[in-house]
N, C-alpha and C positions, 0 to 999 in steps of 0.2 A: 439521509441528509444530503442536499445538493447543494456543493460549495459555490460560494459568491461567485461572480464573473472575476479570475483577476488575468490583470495585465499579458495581453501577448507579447512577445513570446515565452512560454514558459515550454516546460517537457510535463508531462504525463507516465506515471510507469504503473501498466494495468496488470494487475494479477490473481488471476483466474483458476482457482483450485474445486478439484471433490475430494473429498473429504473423508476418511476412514469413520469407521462407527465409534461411537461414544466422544468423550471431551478429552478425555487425559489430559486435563491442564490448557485443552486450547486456548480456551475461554478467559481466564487468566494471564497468559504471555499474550496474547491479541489486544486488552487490555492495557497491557505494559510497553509493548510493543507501541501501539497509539500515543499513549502518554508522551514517549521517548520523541517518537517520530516530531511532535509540535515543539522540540525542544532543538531540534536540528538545524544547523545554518541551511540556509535554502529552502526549508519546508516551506510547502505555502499551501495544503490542504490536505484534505481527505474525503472521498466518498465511499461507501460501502454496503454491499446488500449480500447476504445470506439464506441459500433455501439450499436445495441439493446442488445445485453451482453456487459458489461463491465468485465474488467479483471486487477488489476494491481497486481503486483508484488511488495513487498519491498524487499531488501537484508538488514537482521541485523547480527551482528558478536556473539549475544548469544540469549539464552532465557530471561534473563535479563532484555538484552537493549528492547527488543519487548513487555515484562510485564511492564518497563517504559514508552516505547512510550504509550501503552494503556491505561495507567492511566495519560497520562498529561492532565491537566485541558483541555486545548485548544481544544486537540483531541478528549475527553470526550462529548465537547459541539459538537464537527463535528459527533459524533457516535447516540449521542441522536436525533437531527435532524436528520438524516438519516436513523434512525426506522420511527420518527412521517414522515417526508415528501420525501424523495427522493427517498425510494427505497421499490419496490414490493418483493423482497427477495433477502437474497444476504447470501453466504457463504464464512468463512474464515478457510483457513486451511493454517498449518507451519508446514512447513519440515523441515528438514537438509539435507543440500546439502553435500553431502561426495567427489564427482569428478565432474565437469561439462567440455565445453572446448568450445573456442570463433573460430569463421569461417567469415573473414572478405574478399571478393576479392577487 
């Protein structure tokens, strides 16, 4: 899914994982994890695509709301798990997005 065009400036926090073999519950805290994220002050989207790279995308409205989401308990438990078991390495990087522009036919 490619989220709507919104408003600049916002920030972007990409994060790029492979993935150890089988699910052990990924599938389910990813899941929950999403659900959580749309309930957060500042959320303002999500893209995401999975094959042997994973890639998702979040849209937050400051640096703020992205040092909160990274400290909620919930998230905290989804980030620890996924040192010890999900993922063979993964990087996170946040941008600000200054202009971007949406292309729908």
């Amino acid at each position: 899914m490619i989220a709507k065009t919104i408003k600049a400036p916002y920030y972007a926090v990409i994060f790029s994982s492979l993935r150890e073999e089988g699910d052990q519950g990924y599938a389910e805290m990813a899941d929950t994890m999403m659900d959580l994220a749309h309930t957060q002050p500042g959320f303002l989207g999500v893209e995401s695509a999975r094959n042997e790279l994973g890639i998702t995308v979040s849209y937050w409205e400051s640096l703020e709301a992205i040092k909160k989401w990274q400290e909620h308990p919930a998230h905290q438990i989804a980030q620890k798990r996924g040192k010890e078991e999900w993922y063979k390495k993964y990087a996170v990087r946040i941008c600000k997005v200054d202009s971007d522009y949406f292309f729908e036919k």
